[in-house]
C-alpha positions in Angstrom: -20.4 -36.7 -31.9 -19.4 -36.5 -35.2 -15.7 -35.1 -35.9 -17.1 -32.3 -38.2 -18.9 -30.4 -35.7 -16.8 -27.8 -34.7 -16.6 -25.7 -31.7 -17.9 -22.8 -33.5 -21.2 -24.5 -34.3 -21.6 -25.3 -30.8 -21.3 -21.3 -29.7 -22.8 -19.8 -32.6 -26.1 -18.2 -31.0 -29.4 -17.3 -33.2 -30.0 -14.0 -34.6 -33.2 -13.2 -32.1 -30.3 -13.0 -29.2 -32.4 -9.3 -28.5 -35.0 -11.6 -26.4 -31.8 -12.9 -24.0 -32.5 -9.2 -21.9 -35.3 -10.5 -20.8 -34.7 -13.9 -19.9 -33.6 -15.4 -16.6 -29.8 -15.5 -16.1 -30.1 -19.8 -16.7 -33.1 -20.2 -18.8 -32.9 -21.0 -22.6 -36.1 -20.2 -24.6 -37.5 -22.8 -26.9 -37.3 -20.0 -29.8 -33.3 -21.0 -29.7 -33.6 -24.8 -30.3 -32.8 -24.7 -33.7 -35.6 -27.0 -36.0 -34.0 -29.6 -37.6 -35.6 -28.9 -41.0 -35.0 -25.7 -41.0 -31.9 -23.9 -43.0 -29.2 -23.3 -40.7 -28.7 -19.8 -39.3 -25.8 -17.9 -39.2 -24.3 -16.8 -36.1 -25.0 -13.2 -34.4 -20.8 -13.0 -34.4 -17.8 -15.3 -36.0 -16.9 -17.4 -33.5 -13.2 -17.4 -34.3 -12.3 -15.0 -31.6 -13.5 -17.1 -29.1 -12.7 -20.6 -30.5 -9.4 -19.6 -31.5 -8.4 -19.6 -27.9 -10.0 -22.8 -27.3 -7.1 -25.1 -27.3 -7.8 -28.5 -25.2 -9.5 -30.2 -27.8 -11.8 -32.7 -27.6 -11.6 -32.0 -23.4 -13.3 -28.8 -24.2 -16.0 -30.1 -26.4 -16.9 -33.0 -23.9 -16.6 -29.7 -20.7 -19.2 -27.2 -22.7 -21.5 -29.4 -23.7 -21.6 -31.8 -21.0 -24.7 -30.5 -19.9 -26.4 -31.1 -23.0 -27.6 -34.7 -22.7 -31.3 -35.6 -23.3 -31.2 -32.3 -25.8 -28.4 -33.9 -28.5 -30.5 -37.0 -28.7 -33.9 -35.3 -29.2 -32.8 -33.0 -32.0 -31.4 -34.6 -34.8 -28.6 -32.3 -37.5 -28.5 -31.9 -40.7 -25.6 -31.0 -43.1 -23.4 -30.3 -40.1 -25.3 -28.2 -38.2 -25.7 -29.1 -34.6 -29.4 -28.5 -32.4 -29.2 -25.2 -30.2 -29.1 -27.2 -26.6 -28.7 -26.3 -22.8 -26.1 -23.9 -23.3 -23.9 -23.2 -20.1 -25.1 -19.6 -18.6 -21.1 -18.7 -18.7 -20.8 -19.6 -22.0 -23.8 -17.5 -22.4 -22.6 -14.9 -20.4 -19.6 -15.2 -22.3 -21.1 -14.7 -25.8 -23.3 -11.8 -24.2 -20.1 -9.9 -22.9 -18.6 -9.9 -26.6 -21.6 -8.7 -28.3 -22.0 -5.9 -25.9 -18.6 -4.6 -25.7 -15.6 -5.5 -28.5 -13.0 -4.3 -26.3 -14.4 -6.0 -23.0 -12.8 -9.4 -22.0 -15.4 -12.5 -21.7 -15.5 -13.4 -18.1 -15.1 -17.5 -19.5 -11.7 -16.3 -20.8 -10.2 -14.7 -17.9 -11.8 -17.3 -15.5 -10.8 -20.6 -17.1 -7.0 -21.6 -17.3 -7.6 -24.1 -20.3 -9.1 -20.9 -22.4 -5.8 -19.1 -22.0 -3.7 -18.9 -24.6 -0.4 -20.5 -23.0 1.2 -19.1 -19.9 2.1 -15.9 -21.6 -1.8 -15.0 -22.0 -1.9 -15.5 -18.1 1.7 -14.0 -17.6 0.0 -10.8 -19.3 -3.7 -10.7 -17.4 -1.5 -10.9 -13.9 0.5 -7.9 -15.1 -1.9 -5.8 -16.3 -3.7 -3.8 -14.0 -7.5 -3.1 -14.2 -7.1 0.6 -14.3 -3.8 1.4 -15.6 -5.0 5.0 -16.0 -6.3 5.8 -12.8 -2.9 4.2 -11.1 -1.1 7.0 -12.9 -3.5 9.6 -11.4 -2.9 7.7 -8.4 0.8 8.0 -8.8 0.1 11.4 -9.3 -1.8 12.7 -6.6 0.6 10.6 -3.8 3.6 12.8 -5.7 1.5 15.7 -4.7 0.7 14.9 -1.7 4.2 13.1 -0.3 6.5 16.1 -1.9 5.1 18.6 0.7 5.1 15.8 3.1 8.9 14.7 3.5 9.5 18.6 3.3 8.1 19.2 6.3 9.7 16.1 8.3 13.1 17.2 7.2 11.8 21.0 8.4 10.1 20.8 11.2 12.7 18.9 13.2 15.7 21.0 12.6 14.1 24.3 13.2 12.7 22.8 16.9 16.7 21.5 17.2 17.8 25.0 17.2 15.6 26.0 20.0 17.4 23.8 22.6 20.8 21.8 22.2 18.8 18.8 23.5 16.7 15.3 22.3 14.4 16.4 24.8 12.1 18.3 22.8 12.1 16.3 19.2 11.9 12.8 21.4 8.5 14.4 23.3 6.7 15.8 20.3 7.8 11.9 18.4 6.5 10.2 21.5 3.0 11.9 21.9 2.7 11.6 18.1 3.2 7.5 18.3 1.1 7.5 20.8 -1.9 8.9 19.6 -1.4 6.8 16.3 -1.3 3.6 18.3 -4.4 4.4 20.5 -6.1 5.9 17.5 -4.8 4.0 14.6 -7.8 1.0 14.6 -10.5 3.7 15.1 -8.9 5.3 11.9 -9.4 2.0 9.8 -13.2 1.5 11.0 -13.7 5.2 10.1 -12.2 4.7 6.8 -13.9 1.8 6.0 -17.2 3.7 7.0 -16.8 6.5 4.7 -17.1 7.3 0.9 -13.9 6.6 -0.1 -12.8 10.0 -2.0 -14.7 12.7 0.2 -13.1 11.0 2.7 -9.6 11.5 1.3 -10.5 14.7 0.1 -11.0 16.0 3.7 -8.0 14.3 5.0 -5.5 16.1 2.7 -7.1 19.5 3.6 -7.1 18.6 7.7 -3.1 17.5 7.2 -2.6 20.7 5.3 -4.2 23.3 7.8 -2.3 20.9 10.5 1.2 21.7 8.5 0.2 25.3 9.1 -0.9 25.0 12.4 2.4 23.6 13.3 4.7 25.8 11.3 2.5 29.2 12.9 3.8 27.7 16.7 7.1 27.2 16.1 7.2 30.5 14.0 6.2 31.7 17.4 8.7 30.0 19.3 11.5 32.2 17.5 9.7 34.8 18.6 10.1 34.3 22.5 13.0 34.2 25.0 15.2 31.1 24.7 14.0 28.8 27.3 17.4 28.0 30.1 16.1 24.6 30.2 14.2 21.8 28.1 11.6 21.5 30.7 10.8 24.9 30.4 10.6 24.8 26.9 8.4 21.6 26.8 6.0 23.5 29.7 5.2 26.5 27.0 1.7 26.9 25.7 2.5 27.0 21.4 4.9 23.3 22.6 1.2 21.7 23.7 -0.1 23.2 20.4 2.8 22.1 18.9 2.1 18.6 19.6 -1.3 18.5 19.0 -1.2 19.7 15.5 1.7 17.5 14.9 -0.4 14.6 16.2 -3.5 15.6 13.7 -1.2 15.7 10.8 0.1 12.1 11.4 -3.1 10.8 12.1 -4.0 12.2 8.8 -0.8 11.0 6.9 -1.6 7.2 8.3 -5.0 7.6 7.2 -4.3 8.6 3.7 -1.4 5.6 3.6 -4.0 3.2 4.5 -6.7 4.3 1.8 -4.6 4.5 -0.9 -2.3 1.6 -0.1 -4.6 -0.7 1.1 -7.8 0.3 -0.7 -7.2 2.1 -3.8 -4.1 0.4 -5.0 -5.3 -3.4 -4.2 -8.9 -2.4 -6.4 -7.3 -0.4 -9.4 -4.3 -3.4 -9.8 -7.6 -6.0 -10.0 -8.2 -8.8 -8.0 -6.1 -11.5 -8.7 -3.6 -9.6 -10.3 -0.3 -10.2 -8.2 1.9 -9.2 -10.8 0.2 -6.1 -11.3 -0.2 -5.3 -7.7 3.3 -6.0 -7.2 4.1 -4.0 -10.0 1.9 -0.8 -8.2 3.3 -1.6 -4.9 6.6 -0.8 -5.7 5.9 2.4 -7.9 4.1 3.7 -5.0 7.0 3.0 -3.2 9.1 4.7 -5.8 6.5 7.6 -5.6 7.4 8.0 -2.0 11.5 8.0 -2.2 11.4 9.9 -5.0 9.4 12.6 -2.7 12.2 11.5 0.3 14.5 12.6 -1.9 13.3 15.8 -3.6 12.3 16.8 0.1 15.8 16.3 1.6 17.3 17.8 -1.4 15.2 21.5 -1.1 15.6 21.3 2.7 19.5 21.0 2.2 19.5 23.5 -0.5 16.9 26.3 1.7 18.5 25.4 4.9 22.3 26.4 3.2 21.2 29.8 1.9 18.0 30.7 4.5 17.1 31.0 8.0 15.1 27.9 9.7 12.3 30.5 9.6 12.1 31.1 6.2 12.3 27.7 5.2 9.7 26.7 7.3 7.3 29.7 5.6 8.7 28.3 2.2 7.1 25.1 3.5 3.9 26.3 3.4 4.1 28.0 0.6 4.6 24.9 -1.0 2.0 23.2 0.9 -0.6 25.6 0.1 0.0 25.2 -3.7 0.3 21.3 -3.7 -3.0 21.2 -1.9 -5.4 22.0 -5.0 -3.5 19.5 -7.4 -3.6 16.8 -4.9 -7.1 17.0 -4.5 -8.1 17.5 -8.2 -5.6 13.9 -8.9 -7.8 12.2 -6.7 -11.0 12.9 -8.8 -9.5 12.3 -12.0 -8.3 8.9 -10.2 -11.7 7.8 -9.7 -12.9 9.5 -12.8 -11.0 7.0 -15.0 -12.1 3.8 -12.5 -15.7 4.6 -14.0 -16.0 5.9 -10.1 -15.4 2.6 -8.5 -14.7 4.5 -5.3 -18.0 6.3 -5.0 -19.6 3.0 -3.4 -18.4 1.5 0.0 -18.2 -1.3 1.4 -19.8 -0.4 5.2 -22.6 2.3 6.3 -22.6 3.3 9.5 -26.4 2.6 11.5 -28.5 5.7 10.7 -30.0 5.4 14.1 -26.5 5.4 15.4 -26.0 8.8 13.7 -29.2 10.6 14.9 -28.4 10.3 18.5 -25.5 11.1 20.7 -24.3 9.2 23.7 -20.8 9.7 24.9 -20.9 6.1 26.3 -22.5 4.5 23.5 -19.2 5.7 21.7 -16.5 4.7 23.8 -18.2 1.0 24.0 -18.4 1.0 20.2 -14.9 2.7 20.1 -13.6 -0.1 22.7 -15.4 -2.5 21.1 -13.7 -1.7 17.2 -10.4 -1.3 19.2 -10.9 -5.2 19.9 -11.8 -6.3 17.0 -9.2 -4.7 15.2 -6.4 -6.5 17.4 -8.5 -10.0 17.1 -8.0 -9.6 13.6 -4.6 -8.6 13.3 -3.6 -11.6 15.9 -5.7 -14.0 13.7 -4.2 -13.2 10.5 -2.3 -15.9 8.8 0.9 -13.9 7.8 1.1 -12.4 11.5 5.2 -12.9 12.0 5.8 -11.1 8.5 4.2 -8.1 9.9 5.3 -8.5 13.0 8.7 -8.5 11.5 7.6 -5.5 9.9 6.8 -4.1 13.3 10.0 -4.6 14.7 11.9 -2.9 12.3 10.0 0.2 13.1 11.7 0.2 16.3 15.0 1.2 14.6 14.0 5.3 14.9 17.8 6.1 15.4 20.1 4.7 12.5 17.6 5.9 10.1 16.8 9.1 8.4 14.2 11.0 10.7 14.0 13.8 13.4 16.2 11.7 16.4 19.0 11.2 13.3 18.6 14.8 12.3 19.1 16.5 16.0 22.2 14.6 16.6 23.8 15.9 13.0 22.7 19.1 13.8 23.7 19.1 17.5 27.4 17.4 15.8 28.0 20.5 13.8 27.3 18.8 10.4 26.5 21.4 7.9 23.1 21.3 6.2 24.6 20.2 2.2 25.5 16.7 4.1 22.3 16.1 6.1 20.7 16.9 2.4 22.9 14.3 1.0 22.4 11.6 3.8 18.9 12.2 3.1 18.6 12.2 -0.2 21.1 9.3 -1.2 18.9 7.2 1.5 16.0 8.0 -0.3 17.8 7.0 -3.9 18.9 3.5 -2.0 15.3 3.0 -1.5 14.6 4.2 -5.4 17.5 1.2 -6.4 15.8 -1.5 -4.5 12.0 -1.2 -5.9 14.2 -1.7 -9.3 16.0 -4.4 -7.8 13.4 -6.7 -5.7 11.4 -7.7 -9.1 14.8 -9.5 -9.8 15.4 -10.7 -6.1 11.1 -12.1 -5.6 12.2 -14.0 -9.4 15.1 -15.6 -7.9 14.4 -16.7 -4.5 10.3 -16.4 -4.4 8.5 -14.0 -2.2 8.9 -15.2 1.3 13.0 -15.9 0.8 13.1 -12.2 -0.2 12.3 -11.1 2.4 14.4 -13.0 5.0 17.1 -11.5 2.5 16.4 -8.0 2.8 15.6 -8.6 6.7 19.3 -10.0 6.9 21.4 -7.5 4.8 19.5 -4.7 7.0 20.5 -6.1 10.0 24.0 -6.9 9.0 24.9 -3.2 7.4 23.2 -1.6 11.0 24.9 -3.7 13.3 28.3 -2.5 11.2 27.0 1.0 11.6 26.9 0.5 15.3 30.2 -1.1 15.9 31.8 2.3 14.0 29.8 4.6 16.4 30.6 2.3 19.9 34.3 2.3 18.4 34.3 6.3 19.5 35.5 8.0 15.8 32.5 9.1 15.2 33.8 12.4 15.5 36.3 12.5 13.1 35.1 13.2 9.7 35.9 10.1 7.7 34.7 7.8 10.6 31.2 9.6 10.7 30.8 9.5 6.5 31.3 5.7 6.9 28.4 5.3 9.9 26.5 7.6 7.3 27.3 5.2 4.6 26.7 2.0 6.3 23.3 3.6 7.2 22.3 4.6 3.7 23.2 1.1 2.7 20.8 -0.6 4.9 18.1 1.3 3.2 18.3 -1.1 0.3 16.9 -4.1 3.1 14.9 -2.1 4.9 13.3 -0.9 1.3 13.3 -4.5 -0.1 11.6 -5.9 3.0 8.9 -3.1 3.1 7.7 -3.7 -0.7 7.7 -7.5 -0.2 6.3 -7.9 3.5 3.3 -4.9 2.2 2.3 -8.0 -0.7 2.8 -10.7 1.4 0.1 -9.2 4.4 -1.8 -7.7 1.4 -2.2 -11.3 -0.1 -3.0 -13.1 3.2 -5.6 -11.0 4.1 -8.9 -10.5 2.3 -9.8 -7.2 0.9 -12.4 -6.6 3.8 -10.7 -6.6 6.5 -7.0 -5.2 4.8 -7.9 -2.0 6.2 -8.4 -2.8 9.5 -5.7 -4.8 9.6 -3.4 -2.6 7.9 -4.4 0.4 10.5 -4.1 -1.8 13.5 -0.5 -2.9 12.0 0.5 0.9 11.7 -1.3 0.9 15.4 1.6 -1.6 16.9 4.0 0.0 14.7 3.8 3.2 16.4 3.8 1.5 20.1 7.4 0.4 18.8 8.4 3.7 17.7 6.8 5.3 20.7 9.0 2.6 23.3 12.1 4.0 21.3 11.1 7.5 21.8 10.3 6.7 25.2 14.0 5.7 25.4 14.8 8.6 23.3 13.2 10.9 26.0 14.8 9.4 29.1 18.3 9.7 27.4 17.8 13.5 26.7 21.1 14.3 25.9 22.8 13.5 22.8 26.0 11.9 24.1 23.3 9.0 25.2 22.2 8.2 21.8 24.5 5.2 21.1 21.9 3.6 24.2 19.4 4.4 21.1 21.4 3.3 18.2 21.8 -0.3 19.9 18.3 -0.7 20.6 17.3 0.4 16.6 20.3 -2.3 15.4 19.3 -4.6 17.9 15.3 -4.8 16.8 16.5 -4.9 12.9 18.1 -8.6 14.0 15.4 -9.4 16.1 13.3 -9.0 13.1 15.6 -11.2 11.2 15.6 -14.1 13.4 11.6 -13.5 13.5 10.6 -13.6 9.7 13.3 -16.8 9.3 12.0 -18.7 11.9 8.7 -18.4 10.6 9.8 -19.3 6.8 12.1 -22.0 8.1 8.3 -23.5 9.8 6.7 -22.5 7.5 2.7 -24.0 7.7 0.2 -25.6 4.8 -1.6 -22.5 5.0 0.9 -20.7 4.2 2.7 -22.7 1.8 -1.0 -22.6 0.0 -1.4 -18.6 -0.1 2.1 -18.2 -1.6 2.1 -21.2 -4.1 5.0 -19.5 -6.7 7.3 -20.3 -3.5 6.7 -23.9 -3.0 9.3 -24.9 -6.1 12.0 -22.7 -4.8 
């Protein structure tokens, strides 16, 4: 081939491209092969904007119009020009895209490496998410919706703490509340992935709202009553079952809203194979949800100081009720600006399924999902990351939460420093989403996370030593097991943004949520063993017994995730290629 055909010659398309509508997706009509003696014809569009990426050279050339064979020798060219052959139906495709949309990327250019223009092109498409617009109504609407949220965790269990000086009641209503989210939790992800995406999320937010008010109306009633003599009695009252079951409802709801927007919404509006971007979303949301820790510890310290546990728990809902609109409206504007990606799901449920009811038809499907769900999870590549993950949930002591709470409350600590352990936890958690970028850049992925794993396990197992040394009650004693606490927040943070991506890249999009509900599932049978343990210590001299068994699962978890990165397999060296040069 001559050296003065250029590339742009071998793009540039005839002006009666309107016929190419109508055409079959490979097929070339003869009105295209360009007569030899005819005067050449100008291109629909300059070619520069594609050539000008095309930087390989004579490689290229020889690549696009490989195909052309028996079509180059039959047409002769003239002044230059080159015949109109067997053009590639992505190059096609290609040309198509531009002239249809000027702000619309060609598929050929953000398929091809050798079309890129240098790493930094591909640095950029990784980073930049599909939908930048919706995440920030996605951002949004989990601000909304987490706000009111962490609010009520920090409310709900000091107010039941005042009715009894005992665990006894907190541990109950945490251990029914684990369990119903590990016998329910895969049935949630088939649901999920059955339903239209944004009704479905619509309805969840309102059920978790009247659930919030359900909850706060019993124990509303509680202060009400007589104080119960004992916890039994207290846990044998009718508004206590109520109690429980609302509080079950709205944590069903809560890991049902996690799971669509963490492992739906953010994995599609990031882009598929974007793992910058998703990375990038991953932490925000995780940023989102601290920030929301930490604005719901800080008006729980600052009602609690000046109000009643009553009226903070009707503030509440006050502010549940008004978050409830906003939340809802952010989710439509979400899929507004992903041109309503979300309206179309991936699975329908049988119609003939729906229009009959049989009670054992549903348990055998319900059984039968149940199954599937842990064959999946088992099966997964990256099972000892989450895992890992898993048995960090069993620390439910030396971590902000109800069980942490009722023994701060039941120690006489005043309600401006369980605002501050709260919130300064939360802001440790804030620091390392800004600090993991860094950390993932200098060890790779995988190594992060032993790291994180490690300084979590080291900081808690400090913690403990200060609390079995008995001067935990002396003030300056119990601000360092508080400090060494809020400390290990920056592993436990670390490890949960980097082991979300590293289960969210080893599994395909298809099966993340039923994955990702299942993993919640085993999550809560951890937490539910530790309230378990919670509930036969009762009082709250036995919560060191508690605290060990929290430190002690955080180094399990440790050893776990290492042992696994120090054996690590092919497959697993292939999903996470940026690690293999570390």
């Amino acid at each position: 081939m001559p050296a003065s055909i250029s590339m742009s010659k071998i793009l540039s398309l005839p002006p009666s491209s309107t016929l190419l509508r109508f055409l079959p997706r490979n097929a070339i009509p003869v009105a295209f092969a360009r007569n030899p003696g005819a005067p050449p014809t100008r291109s629909l569009r300059s070619s520069s904007r594609f050539a000008g990426s095309c930087h390989t050279g004579a490689s290229s050339v020889t690549s696009l119009a490989g195909s052309s064979g028996e079509g180059a020798a039959a047409g002769g060219y003239e002044d230059g020009n080159l015949p109109f052959v067997n053009l590639s139906s992505d190059i096609l495709r290609a040309e198509l895209s531009l002239l249809k949309d000027e702000k619309a990327p060609s598929p050929l250019l953000t398929t091809l490496p050798s079309l890129q223009k240098g790493n930094s092109g591909e640095g950029h498409l990784e980073s930049t998410p599909d939908y930048p617009s919706a995440l920030n109504a996605l951002y949004a609407a989990c601000l909304a919706g987490n706000a009111t949220e962490n609010l009520w965790n920090f409310t709900w269990p000091a107010a039941v703490a005042t009715l009894h000086q005992s665990l006894l009641p907190v541990a109950v209503l945490g251990f029914f509340t684990k369990l119903v989210v590990f016998v329910a939790g895969p049935l949630v992800g088939d649901l999920v992935s059955s339903l239209p995406r944004i009704p479905a999320y619509r309805s969840l937010t309102v059920i978790q709202t009247v659930a919030h008010l359900v909850s706060a109306a019993m124990v509303m009633h509680a202060f009400t009553l007589p104080r119960a003599s004992t916890a039994l009695e207290l846990l044998l009252r009718p508004w206590f079952a109520v109690l429980v079951a609302s509080t079950a409802v709205d944590r069903l709801s809560c890991v049902s809203l996690g799971i669509i927007a963490e492992r739906d919404f953010v994995v599609q509006l990031a882009g598929v194979g974007r793992p910058v971007a998703l990375a990038q979303a991953n932490a925000t949301l995780c940023r989102v949800d601290l920030i929301c820790e930490t604005a719901g510890a800080s008006i729980f310290a600052f009602l609690l100081s000046r109000n009643d546990p009553l009226t903070c728990i009707k503030l509440s809902c006050l502010i549940s009720l008004s978050a409830l609109p906003v939340h809802i409206f952010l989710v439509g504007a979400m899929n507004r600006f992903a041109n309503a990606i979300f309206d179309h799901h991936e699975h329908r449920r049988n119609p003939k399924a729906a229009s009959t009811f049989d009670i054992r038809r549903i348990v055998v499907d319900a059984s039968a999902t149940i199954r599937h769900g842990w064959s999946e999870y088992i099966s997964q590549p990256v099972l000892p990351a989450s895992l890992a993950y898993v048995l960090v949930c069993f620390n439910v002591a030396l971590a902000p939460g109800a069980l942490m709470t009722t023994f701060l409350i039941h120690n006489g600590v005043s309600p401006l420093v369980l605002g501050a352990f709260g919130g300064s936890s939360a802001l440790m958690g804030i620091l390392a989403t800004f600090m993991t970028p860094s950390l993932v850049k200098e060890l790779g992925i995988l190594k992060a996370g032993a790291a994180g794993l490690l300084a979590q396990s080291a900081l808690l197992g400090a913690a403990v030593m200060v609390y079995l040394s008995g001067s935990i009650s002396r003030q300056g004693a119990l601000f360092i097991f508080l400090g060494l606490i809020v400390a290990s927040r920056l592993g436990h943070m670390a490890y949960s943004v980097i082991g979300l991506q590293v289960v969210q890249t080893g599994n395909p999009i298809g099966k993340a949520k039923l994955i990702g509900a299942t993993e919640i599932a085993v999550a809560s049978l951890a937490e539910l063993g530790m309230m378990a343990v919670a509930v036969a210590a009762k009082d709250v001299s036995r919560f060191g017994a508690v605290a060990v068994l929290s430190a002690a699962a955080v180094v399990a978890a440790a050893c776990l995730y290492c042992g696994w990165l120090a054996n690590a397999t092919h497959e697993l060296k292939t999903l996470f290629r940026c690690d293999d040069g570390e």
